[in-house]
C-alpha positions as CSV (number, residue, x, y, z in Angstrom):
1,X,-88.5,29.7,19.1
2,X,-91.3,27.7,17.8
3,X,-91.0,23.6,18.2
4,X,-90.1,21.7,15.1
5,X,-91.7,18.6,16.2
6,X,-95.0,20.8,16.2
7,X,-94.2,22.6,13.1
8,X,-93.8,19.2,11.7
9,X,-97.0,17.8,12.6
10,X,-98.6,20.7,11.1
11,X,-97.2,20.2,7.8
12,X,-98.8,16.8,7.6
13,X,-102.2,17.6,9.1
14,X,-102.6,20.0,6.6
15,X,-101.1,17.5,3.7
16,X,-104.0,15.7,4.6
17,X,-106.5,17.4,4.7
18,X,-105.5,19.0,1.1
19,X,-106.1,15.2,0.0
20,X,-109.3,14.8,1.4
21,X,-111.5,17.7,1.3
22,X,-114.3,18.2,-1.0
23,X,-114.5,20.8,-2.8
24,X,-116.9,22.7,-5.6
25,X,-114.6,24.5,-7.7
26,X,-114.5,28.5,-7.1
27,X,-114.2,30.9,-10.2
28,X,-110.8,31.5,-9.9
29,X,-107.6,30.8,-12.2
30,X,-104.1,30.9,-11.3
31,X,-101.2,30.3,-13.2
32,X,-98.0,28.4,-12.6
33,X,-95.3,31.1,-12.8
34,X,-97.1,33.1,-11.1
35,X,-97.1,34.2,-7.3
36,X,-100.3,35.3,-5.4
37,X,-101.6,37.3,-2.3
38,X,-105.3,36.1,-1.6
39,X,-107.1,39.0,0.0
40,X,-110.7,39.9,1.3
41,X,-113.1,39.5,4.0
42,X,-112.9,36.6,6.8
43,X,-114.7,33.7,5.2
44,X,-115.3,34.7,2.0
45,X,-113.4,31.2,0.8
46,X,-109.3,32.2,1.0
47,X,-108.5,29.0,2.5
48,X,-110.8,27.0,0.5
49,X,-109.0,28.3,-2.8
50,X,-105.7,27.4,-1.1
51,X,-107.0,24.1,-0.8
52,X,-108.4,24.5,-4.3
53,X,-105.0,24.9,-6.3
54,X,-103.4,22.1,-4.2
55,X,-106.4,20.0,-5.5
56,X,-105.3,21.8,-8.7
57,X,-101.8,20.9,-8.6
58,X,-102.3,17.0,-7.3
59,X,-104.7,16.8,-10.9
60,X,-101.6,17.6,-13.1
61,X,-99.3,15.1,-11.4
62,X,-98.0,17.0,-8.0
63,X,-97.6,14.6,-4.5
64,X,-99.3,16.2,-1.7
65,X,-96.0,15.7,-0.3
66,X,-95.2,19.0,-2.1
67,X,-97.3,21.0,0.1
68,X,-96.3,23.1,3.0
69,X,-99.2,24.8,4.2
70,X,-99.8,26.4,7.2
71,X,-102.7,28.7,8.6
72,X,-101.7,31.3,11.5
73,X,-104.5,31.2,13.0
74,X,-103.7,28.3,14.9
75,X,-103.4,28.1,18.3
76,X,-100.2,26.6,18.1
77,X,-98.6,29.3,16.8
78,X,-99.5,32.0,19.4
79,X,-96.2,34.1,20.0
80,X,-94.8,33.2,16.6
81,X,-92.3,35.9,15.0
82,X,-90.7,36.6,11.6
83,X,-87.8,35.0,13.2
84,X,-89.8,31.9,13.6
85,X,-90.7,31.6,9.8
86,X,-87.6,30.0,8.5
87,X,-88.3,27.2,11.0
88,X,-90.9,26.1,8.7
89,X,-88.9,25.9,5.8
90,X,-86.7,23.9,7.5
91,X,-88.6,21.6,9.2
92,X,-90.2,20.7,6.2
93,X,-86.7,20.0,4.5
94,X,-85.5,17.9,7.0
95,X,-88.7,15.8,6.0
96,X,-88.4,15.9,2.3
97,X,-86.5,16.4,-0.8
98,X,-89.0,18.6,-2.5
99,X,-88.8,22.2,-3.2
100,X,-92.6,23.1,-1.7
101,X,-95.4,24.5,-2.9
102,X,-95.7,27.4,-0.1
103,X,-99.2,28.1,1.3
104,X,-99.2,30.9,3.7
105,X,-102.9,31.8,5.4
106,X,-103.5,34.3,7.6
107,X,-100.1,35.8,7.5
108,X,-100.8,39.5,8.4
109,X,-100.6,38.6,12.1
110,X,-96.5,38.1,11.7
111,X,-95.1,41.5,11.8
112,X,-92.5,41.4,9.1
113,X,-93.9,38.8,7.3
114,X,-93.1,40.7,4.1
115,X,-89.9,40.1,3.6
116,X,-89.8,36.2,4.0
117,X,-92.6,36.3,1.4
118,X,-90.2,38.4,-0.7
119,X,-87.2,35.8,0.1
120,X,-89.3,32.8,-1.0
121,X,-90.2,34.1,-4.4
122,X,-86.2,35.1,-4.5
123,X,-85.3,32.1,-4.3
124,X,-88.0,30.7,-7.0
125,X,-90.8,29.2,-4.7
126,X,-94.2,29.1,-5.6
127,X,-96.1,30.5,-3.1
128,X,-99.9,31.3,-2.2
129,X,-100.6,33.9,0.7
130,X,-103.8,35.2,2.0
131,X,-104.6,37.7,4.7
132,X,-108.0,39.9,5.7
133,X,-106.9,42.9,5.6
134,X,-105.7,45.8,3.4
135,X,-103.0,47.3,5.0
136,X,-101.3,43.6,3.3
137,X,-101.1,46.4,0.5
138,X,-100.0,49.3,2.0
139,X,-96.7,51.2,0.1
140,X,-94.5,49.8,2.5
141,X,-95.2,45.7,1.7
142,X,-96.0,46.3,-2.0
143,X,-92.0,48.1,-1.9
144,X,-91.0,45.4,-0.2
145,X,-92.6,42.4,-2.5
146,X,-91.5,44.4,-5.3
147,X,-93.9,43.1,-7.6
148,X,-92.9,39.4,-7.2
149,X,-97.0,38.5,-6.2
150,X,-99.8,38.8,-8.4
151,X,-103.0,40.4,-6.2
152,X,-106.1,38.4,-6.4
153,X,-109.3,40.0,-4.1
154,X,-111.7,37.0,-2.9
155,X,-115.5,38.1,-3.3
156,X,-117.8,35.6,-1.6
157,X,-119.4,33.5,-3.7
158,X,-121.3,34.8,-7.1
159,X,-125.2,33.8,-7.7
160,X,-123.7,31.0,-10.5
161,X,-120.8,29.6,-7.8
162,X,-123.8,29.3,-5.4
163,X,-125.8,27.3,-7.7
164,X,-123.0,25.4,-8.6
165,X,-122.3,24.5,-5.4
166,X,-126.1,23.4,-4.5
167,X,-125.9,21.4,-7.9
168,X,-128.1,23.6,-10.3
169,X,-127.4,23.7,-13.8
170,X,-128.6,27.0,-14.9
171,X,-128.2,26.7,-18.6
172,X,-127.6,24.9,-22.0
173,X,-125.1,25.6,-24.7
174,X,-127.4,28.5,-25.6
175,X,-127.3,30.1,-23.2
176,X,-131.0,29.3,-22.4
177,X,-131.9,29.8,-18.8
178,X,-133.5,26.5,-17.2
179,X,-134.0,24.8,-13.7
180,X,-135.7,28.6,-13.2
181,X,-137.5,26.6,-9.7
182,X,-134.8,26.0,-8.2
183,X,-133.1,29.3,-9.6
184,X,-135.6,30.7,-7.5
185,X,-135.7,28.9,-4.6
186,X,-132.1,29.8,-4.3
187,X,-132.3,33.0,-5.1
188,X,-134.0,33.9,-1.8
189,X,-131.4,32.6,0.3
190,X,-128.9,34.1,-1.3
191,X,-130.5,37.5,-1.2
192,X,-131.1,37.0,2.0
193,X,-128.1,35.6,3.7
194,X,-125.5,36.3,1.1
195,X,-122.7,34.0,-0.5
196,X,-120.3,33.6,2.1
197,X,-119.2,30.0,1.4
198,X,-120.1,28.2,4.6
199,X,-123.5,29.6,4.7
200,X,-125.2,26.9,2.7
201,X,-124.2,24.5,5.3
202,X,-125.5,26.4,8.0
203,X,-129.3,26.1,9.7
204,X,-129.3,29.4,11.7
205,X,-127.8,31.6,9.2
206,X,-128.8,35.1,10.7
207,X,-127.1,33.2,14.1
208,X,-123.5,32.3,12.0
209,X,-123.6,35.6,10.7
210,X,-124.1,37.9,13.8
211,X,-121.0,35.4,14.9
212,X,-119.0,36.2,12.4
213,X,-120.0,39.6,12.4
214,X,-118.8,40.0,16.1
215,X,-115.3,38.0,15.1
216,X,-114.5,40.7,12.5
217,X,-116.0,43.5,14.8
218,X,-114.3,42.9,17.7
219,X,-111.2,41.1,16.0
220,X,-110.7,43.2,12.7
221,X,-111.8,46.3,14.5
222,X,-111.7,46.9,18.0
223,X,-108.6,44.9,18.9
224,X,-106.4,45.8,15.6
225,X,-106.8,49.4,15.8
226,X,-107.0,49.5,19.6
227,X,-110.7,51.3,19.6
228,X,-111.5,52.2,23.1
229,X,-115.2,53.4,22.4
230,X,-116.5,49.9,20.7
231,X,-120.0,51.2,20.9
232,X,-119.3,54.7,18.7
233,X,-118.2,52.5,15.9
234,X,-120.9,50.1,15.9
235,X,-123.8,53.1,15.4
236,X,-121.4,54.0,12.5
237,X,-121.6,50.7,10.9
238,X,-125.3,50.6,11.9
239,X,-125.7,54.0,10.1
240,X,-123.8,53.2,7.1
241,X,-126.0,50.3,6.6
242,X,-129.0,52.6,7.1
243,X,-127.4,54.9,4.2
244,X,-126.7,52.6,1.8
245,X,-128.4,53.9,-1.2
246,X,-127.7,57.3,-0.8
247,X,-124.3,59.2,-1.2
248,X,-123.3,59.9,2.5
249,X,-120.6,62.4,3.7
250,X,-118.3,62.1,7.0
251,X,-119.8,65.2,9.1
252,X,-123.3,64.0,8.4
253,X,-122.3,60.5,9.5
254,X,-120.3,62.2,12.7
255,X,-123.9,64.5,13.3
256,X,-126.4,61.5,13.0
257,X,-124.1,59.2,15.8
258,X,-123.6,62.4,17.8
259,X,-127.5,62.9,18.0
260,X,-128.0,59.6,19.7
261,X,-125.9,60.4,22.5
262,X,-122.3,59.2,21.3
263,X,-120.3,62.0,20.5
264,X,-118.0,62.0,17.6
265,X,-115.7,63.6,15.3
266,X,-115.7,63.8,12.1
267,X,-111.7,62.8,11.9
268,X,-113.0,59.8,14.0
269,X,-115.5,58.6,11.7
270,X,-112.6,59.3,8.7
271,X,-110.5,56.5,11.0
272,X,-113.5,54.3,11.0
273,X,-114.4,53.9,7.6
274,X,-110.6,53.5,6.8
275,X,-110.8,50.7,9.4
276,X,-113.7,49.3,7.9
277,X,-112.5,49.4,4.2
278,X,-109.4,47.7,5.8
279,X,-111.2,44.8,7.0
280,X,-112.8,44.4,3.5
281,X,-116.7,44.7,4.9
282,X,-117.3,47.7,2.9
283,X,-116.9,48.8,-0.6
284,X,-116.7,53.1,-1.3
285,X,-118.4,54.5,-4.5
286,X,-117.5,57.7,-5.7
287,X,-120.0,60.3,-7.5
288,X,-118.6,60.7,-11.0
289,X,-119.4,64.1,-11.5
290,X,-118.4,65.5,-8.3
291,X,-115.3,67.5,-7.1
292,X,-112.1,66.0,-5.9
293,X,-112.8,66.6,-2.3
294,X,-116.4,65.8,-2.8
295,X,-115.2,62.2,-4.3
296,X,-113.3,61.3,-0.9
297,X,-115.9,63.0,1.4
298,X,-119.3,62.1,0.2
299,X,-119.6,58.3,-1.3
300,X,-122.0,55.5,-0.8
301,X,-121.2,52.5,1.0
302,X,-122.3,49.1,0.2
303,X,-121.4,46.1,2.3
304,X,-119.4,43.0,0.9
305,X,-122.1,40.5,1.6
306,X,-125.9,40.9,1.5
307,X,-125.8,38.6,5.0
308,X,-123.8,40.6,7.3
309,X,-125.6,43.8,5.6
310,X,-129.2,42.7,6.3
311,X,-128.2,42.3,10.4
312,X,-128.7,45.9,10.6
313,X,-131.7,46.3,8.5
314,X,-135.3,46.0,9.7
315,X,-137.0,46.9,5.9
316,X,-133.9,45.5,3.9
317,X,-135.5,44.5,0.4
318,X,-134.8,47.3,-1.6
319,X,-131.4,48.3,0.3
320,X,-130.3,44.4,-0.8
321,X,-131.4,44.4,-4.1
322,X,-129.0,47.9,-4.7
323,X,-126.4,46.2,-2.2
324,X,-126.3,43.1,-4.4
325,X,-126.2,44.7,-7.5
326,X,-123.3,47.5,-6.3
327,X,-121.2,44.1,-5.5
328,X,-121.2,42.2,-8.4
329,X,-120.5,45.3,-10.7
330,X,-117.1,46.1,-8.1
331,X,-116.6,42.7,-8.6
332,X,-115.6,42.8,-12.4
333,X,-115.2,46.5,-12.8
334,X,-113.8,47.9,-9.5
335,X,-113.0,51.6,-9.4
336,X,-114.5,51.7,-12.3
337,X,-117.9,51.8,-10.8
338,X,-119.2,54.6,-9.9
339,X,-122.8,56.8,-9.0
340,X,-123.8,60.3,-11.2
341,X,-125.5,62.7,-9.0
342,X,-125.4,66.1,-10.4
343,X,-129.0,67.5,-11.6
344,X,-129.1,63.4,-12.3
345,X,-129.5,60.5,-10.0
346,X,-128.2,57.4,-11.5
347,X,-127.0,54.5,-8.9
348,X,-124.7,53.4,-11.4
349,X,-122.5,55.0,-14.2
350,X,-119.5,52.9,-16.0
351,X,-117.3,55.5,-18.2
352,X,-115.5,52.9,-20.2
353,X,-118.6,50.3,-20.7
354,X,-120.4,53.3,-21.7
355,X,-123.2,51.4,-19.5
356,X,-125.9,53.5,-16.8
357,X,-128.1,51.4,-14.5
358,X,-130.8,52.2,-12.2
359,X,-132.1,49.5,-9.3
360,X,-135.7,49.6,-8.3
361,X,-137.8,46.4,-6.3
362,X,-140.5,46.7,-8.9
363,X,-141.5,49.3,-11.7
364,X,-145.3,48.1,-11.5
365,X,-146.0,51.7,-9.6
366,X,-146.3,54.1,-12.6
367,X,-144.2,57.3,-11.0
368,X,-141.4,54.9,-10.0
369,X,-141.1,53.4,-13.4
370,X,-141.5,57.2,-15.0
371,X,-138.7,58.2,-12.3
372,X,-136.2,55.5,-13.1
373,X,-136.6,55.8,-17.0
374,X,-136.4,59.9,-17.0
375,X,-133.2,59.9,-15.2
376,X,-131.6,57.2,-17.6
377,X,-133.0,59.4,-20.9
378,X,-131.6,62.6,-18.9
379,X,-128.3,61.2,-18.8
380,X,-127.8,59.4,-22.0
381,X,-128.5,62.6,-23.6
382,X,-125.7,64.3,-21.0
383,X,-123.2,62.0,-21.7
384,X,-121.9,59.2,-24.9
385,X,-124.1,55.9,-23.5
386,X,-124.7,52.3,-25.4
387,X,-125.9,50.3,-22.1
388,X,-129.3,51.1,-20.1
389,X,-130.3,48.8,-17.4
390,X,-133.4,48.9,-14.7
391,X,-132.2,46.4,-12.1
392,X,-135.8,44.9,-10.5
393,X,-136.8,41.9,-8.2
394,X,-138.7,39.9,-10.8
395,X,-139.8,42.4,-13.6
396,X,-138.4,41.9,-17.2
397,X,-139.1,44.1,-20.0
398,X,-137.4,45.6,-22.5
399,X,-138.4,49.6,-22.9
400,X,-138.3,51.9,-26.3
401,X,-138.3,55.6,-25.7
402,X,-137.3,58.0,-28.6
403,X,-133.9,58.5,-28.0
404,X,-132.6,55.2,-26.3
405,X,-133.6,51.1,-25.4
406,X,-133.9,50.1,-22.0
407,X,-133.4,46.9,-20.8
408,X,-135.2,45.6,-17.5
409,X,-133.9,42.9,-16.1
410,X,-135.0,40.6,-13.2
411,X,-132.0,40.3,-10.6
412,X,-131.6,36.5,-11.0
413,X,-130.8,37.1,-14.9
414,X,-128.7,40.0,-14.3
415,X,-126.4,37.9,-11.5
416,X,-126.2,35.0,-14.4
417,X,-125.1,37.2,-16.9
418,X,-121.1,36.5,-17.9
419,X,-120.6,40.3,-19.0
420,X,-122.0,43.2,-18.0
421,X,-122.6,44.0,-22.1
């Protein structure tokens, strides 16, 4: 059973360091009556928007006193079991009269975890839980929680939180575009190296990011699912990353490892992308027009975070332009997003925004530009569209063919943008 006296001095670490951190404020809103599970990717910023409703709270009038928060992660708390969770509850009674806000991190490594979490909001606690990986949802814990948590996925960090964060003001009540220096500056970096929050901090980026590649690799991957050939599944991820861009299906994956000497299954590789969907690293596109069985067998993949994708990449520009763009449209439309690739190749097709968008680096070659618009025309005349988009670097137009209007729009603009139309 774990010590109180530790448990104890846990509490009021954390109560401090909930009054003292600095924060720039996330785009994220939660409500009071509600409960919430925090999921996504290690260090895309769970804890930091734990600490960011405390902040929250203390604003309309709560004592840090009324925190109990505790991250599993911590050493301290190796060999902890669901039996051991109630020991937090009452250690923190027996040092105060409050009825806590309950902050839960990590809390996937407790087996069982579940059904505290569904005690808590029983008995009409507030309570904030994150964990990094998706079996947190599985049929079995969303049975169990019977609907008493509201769901929230964590993204890293959009192209306007970035700025935010570095200070930038990017517009005026207009909506006029200015600072468009340091717009760009910025833009680099976080094309480059992604939005994973503590990034900006950081000197050697590409360093943190292999680390934290290798944590979730070996942590998230090999040791959760007990993966005995570690060096199967990294060519996997390497060829995913190669792939992204183009729809990909599990026996072609399974041939292209094979062929450089590790052999593999296809059911193997089926197990690994799970495993890497589980994590949160990647994100699965379907093809709209194709079959059901096509739809789970042959999707693109694009990674959660341009940083950790460009580690694999040796010519990454245009893969991280389509990578970027694929993320912030899952971000706002999830499922919703998908590719058409039937006699037309369109990277992106949204049914219920009505909206098609292509992503190329630059349209200043005259059979790429032809390329991209022909396949937009093709398929606004297939199917009811009002939105066309070309996705580019830098290049911003706006293009008139008979039938339809495309917009080009220079990646900067199109991460600023509040709505997609």
């Amino acid at each position: 059973m774990i010590d109180k006296n530790t448990v104890k001095r846990i509490i009021i670490e954390n109560q401090r360091i909930a009054s003292n951190i600095t924060l720039n404020e996330r785009e994220y809103d939660f409500e009071d009556n509600l409960n919430y599970v925090l999921i996504g990717l290690r260090r895309a910023g769970k804890s930091y928007l734990l600490y960011q409703r405390m902040q929250q709270l203390m604003k309309s009038g709560h004592s840090v006193d009324e925190f109990l928060y505790f991250n599993f992660e911590d050493e301290r708390l190796i060999g902890m079991m669901a039996s051991d969770l109630d020991t937090i509850l009452s250690s923190y009674r027996e040092m105060y009269d409050y009825k806590p806000f309950v902050f839960l991190d990590e809390i996937q490594i407790i087996d069982g975890w579940e059904k505290f979490a569904r005690r808590l909001a029983d008995q009409g606690y507030r309570v904030y839980i994150t964990g990094s990986n998706a079996k947190m949802l599985s049929s079995e814990i969303a049975t169990t929680l019977g609907g008493r948590y509201q769901i929230k996925r964590v993204f890293p960090m959009s192209f306007r939180e970035m700025l935010r964060a570095k200070g930038v003001d990017v517009e005026d009540k207009n909506f006029e575009f200015k600072n468009q220096d340091l717009i760009n500056k910025y833009l680099e970096e976080y094309f480059t190296f992604g939005g994973l929050p503590e990034i900006g901090g950081v000197l050697d980026k590409r360093g943190w990011l292999s680390g934290l590649f290798s944590k979730i690799f070996f942590g998230d991957l090999i040791a959760r699912y007990s993966i005995r050939n570690d060096k199967s599944i990294k060519y996997v991820v390497q060829k995913i990353a190669e792939s992204v861009k183009q729809p990909v299906s599990y026996n072609r994956i399974a041939n292209m490892v094979s062929s450089i000497g590790k052999k593999i299954s296809t059911d193997t590789v089926i197990d690994y992308l799970d495993y890497m969907n589980e994590s949160w690293l990647l994100i699965p596109i379907e093809n709209f027009t194709a079959k059901f069985v096509e739809k789970a067998s042959n999707k693109k993949y694009y990674f959660i975070d341009n940083g950790i994708l460009n580690l694999f990449l040796t010519d990454p520009n245009t893969s991280l332009l389509e990578n970027m763009v694929a993320v912030s449209l899952y971000k706002q439309y999830g499922d919703n997003v998908t590719f058409y690739n039937t006699n037309i190749e369109v990277d992106f097709y949204l049914q219920d925004q009505k909206t098609a968008i292509q992503v190329s680096y630059s349209l200043k070659d005259e059979e790429t530009r032809k390329r991209e618009v022909r396949a937009l025309e093709k398929l606004s005349s297939t199917v009811e569209i009002d939105h066309l988009f070309i996705i580019t670097m830098y290049d911003e137009e706006v293009i008139n063919t008979i039938h339809s209007v495309i917009n080009v729009l220079p990646l900067w603009k199109w991460l600023l943008r509040v709505k997609l139309c």
